[in-house]
C-alpha positions in Angstrom: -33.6 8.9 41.1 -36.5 11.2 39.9 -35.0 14.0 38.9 -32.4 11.6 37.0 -35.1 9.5 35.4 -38.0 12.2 35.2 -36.6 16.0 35.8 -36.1 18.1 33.1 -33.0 16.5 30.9 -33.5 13.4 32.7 -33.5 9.7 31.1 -36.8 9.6 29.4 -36.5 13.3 27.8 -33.3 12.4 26.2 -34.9 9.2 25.2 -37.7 11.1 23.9 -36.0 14.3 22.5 -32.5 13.8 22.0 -32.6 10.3 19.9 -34.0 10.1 16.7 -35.9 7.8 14.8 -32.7 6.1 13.5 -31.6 6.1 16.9 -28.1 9.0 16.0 -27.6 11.5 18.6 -29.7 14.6 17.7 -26.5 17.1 17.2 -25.1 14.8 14.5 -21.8 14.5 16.0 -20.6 10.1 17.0 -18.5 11.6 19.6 -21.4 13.1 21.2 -23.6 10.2 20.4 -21.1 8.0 22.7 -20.5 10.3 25.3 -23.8 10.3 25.9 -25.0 6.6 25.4 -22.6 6.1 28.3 -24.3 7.5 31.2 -27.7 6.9 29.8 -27.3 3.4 30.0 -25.4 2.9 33.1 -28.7 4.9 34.3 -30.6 2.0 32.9 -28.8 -0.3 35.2 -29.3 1.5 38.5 -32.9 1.7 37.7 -33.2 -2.2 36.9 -31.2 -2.8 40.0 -33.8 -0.8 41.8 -36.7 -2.8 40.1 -38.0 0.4 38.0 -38.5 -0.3 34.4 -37.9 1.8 31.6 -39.8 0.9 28.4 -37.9 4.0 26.6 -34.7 1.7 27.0 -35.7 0.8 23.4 -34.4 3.9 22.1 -30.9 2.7 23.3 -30.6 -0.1 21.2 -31.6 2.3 18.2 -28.0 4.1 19.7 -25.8 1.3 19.3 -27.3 0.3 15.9 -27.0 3.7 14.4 -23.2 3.8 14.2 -22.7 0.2 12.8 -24.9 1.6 9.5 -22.2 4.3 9.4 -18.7 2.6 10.1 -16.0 3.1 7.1 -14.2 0.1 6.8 -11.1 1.1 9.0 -14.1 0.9 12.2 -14.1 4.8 12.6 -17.4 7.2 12.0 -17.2 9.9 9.6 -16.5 13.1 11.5 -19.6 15.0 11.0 -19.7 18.1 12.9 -17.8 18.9 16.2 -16.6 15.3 16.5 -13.1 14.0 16.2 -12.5 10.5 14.3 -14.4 7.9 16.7 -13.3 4.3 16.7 -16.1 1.8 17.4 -13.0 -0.2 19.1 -13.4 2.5 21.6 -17.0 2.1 22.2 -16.2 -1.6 22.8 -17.4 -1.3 26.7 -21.0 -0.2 25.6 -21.8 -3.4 22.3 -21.1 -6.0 25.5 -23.2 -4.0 27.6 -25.7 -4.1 24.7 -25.0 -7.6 23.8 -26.1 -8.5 27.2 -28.8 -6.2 27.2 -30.5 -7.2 23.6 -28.6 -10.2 21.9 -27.7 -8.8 18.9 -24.7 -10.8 17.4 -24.0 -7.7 15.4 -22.1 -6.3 18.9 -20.0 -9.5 19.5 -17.5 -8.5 17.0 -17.4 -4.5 18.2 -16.9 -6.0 21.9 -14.2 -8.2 21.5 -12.1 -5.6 19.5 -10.3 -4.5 22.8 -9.9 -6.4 25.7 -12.7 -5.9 28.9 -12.1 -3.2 30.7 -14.0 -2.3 34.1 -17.5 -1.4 32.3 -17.5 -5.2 30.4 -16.8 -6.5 33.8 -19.3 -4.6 35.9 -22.5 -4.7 32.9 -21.3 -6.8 30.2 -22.6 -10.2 29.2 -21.2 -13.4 31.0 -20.5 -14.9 27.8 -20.4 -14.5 23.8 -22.1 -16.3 21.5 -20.1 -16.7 18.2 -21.3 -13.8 15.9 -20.9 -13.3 12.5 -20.6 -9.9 11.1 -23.2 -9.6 7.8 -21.5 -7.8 4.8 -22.6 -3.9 5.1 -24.6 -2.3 2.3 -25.6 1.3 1.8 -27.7 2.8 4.5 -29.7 6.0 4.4 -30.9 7.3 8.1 -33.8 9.6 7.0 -34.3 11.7 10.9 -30.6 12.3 11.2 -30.0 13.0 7.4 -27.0 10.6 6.6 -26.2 8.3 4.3 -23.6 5.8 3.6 -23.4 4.6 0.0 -21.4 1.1 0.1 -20.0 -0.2 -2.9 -19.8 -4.2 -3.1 -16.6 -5.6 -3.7 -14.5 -2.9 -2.5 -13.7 -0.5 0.2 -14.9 2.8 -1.3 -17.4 4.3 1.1 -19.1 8.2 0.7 -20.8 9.4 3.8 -23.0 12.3 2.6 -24.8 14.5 5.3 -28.1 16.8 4.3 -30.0 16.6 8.0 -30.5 18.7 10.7 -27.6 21.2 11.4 -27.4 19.6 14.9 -27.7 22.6 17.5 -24.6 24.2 18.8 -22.1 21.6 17.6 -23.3 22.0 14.1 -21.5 22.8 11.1 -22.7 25.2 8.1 -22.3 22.4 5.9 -25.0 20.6 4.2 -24.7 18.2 1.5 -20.8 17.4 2.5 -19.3 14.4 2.3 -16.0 12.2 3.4 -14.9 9.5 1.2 -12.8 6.5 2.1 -11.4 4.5 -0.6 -7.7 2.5 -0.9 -7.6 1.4 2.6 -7.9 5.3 3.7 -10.3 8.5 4.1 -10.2 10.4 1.1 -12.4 13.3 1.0 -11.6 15.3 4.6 -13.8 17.0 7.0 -12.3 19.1 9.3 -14.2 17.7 12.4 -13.3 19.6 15.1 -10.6 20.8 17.6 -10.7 22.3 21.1 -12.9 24.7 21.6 -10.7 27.6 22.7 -9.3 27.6 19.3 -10.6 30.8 17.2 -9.9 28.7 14.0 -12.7 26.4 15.7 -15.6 28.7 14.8 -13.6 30.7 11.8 -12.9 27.2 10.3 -14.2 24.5 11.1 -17.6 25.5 11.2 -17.4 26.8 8.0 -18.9 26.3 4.9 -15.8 26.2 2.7 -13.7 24.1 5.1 -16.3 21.1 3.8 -16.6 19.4 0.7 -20.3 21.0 -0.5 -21.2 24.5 -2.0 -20.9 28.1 -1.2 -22.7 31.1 -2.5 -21.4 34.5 -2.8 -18.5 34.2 -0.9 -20.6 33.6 2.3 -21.1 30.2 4.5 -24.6 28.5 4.3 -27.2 29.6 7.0 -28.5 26.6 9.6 -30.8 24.4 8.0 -32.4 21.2 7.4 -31.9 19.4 3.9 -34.4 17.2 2.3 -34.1 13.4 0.6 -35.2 13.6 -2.9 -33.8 10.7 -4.6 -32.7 7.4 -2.8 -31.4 4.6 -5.2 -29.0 1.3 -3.5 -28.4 -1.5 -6.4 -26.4 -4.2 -6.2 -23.6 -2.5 -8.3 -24.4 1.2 -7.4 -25.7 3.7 -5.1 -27.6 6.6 -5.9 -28.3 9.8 -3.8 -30.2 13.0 -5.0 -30.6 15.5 -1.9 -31.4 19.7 -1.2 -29.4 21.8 0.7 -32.8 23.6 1.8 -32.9 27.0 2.6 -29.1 27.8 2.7 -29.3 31.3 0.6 -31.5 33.4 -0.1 -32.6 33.3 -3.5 -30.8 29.9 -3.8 -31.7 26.4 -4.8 -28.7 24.0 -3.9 -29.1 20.2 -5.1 -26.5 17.4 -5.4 -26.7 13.4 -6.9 -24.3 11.7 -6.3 -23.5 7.9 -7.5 -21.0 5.4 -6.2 -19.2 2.5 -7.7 -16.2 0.0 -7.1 -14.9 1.9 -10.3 -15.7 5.9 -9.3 -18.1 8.2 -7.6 -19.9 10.5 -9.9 -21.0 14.1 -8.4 -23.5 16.6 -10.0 -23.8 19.2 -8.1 -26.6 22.1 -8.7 -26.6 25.5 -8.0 -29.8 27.4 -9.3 -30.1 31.6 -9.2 -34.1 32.2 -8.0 -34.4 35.6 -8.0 -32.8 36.8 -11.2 -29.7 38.1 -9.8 -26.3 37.4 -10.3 -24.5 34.8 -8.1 -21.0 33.3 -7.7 -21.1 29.2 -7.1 -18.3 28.1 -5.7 -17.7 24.1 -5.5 -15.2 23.2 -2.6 -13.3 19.7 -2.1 -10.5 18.7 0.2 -8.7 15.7 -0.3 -6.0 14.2 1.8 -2.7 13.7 0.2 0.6 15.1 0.1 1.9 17.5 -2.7 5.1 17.2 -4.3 6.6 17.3 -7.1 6.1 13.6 -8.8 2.6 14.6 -7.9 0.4 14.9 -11.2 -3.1 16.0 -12.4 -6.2 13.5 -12.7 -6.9 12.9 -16.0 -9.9 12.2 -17.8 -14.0 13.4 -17.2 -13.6 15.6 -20.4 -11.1 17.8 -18.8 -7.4 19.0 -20.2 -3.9 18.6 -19.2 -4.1 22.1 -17.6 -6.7 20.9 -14.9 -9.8 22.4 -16.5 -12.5 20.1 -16.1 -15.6 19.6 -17.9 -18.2 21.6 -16.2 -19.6 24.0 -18.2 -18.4 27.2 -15.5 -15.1 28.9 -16.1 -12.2 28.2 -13.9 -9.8 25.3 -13.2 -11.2 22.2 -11.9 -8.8 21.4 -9.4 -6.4 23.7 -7.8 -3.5 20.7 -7.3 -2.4 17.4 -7.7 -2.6 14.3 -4.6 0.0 12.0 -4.7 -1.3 8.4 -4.1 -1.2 6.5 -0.8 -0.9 9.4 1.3 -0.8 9.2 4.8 -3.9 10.3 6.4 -3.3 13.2 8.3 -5.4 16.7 9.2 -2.2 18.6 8.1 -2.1 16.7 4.9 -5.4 18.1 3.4 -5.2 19.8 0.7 -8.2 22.4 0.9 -8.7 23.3 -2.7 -11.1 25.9 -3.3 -12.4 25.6 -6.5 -13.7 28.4 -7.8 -15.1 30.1 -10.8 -18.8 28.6 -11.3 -20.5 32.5 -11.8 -23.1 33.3 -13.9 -25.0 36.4 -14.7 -28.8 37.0 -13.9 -30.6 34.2 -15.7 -27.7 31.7 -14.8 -26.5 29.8 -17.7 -26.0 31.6 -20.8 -27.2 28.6 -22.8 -30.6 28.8 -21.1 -30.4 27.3 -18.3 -31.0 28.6 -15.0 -28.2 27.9 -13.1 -24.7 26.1 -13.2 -23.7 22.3 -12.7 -20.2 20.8 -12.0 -19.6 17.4 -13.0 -16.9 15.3 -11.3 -16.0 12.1 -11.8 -13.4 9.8 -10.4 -10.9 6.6 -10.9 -9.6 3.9 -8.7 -7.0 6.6 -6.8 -10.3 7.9 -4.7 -13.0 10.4 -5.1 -12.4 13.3 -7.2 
């Protein structure tokens, strides 16, 4: 019982070192998060069963808060990092542990989504109280470097990640996002797959297999972004963040702003040291292609696909056919390319090069 409450890795240094403030799993990945919130509170129990008390339980209820602030509307996480696409109906066992544990009617609703398995039965509570679920706004959770911008009045939901890379399930991909809008995910992340795939490390931990910014061809080095804007209203959400140091003589920034109507992204790419640099703005969407497939229209662009950004280069590289099933095989990973500037950046003074995208009620664009 020591070594599992005091020894190196033990119960109080993951309390202390592996949770953060907003209580997410340090490697920034919810299917990590729950497999370890599993055996870290069934060690709770054991040690209240043998009468030792753990005031760094606290931190647990921080881990069962954390992923109702990040939920889309279909009850799965966004897939940040090396995690596939979590269900909270899942996780069911651990919000009637918690409910017993803390009382927060929040959980009622997340444990009675399946029916009580073994774990309910052994450490849930005796009984429910009836809960009511509050209506979810837009929540920023500064340590882990997430934020979910909420629009009231319909489903459309952008998860944007600038934290921590999250050790060695991390992804070279700050200031990502996934969208979810029309009852489905919009914007893709590749997650992950097992392991023993090459196109794990090749791909999915790449920069340009998420939707955010590369530089000369190359992925973004680790790093830790940083909050510079934070704006929730009642009819939109604003977000201004930094990549951080991603490239050398660099600057990466993004804002973006959702509504029931669209989300708005201005994304910023800034040459510091006078040389020349290629900018290269990356989106996957999920959809199908086909032929009855046809071009988004408007945000200043033309019926060729050129967009309104003042860089070069089509703005989108296809077309997404509404009501898609969601699917990994059905992304379409459009690399959209041609934001390059000389030393100086932007030949109308300038120092850099912006894209502006903008989007309608089929989903983020």
């Amino acid at each position: 019982m020591d070594l599992a409450l005091d020894g190196p890795g033990g119960f109080k240094f993951q309390m202390r070192e592996s949770v953060t403030a907003d209580g997410a799993w340090f490697e920034g990945a919810w299917g990590y998060h729950f497999f370890a919130l599993n055996p870290l509170l069934l060690t709770r129990e054991m040690a209240e069963r043998a009468g030792i008390a753990l005031p760094e339980s606290a931190s647990l209820k921080r881990m069962l808060d954390a992923p109702l602030a990040c939920v889309f509307p279909d009850g799965t996480l966004p897939n940040f990092n090396d995690s596939g696409y979590t269900s909270l109906s899942n996780e069911s066992a651990w919000y009637d542990v918690g409910y017993r544990l803390f009382k927060d009617a929040r959980y009622v609703a997340v444990a009675k989504t399946t029916g009580r398995g073994l774990e309910s039965l052994l450490w849930g509570s005796p009984e429910f109280t009836a809960g009511t679920t509050p209506p979810l706004g837009s929540e920023l959770l500064t340590s882990s470097g997430i934020a979910i911008l909420r629009a009231p009045g319909s489903d459309r939901t952008l998860a944007v990640k600038f934290g921590p890379h999250g050790g060695g399930h991390g992804h070279l991909d700050k200031l990502s996002f996934i969208s979810y809008a029309r009852g489905a995910r919009q914007a893709a992340d590749p997650g992950t797959q097992a392991y023993g795939a090459k196109s794990h490390s090749t791909w999915d931990k790449m920069t340009v297999a998420h939707n955010t910014i590369s530089v000369d061809g190359k992925p973004q080095a680790e790093s830790t972004g940083k909050l510079l804007e934070w704006n929730p209203g009642a009819q939109a959400t604003q977000i201004r963040v930094s990549a951080g140091p991603v490239y050398p003589g660099v600057a990466l920034e993004r804002t973006l702003v959702l509504t029931a109507e669209y989300t708005l992204d201005i994304a910023e790419a800034r040459s510091l040291d006078g040389a020349a640099h290629q900018f290269d703005w990356v989106y996957h969407n999920f959809g199908a292609t086909g032929e009855h497939a046809r071009p988004h229209d408007g945000c200043g662009g033309d019926d060729r696909g050129h967009g309104a950004g003042p860089g070069p280069g089509p703005a989108r590289a296809g077309a997404v056919r509404d009501g898609a099933a969601e699917r990994p095989g059905g992304a379409i990973r459009d690399g959209l390319r041609g934001l390059r500037r000389g030393a100086g950046g932007d030949p109308r003074g300038g120092d850099g090069a912006r894209r502006v995208y903008c989007g309608d009620g089929r989903g983020t664009r």
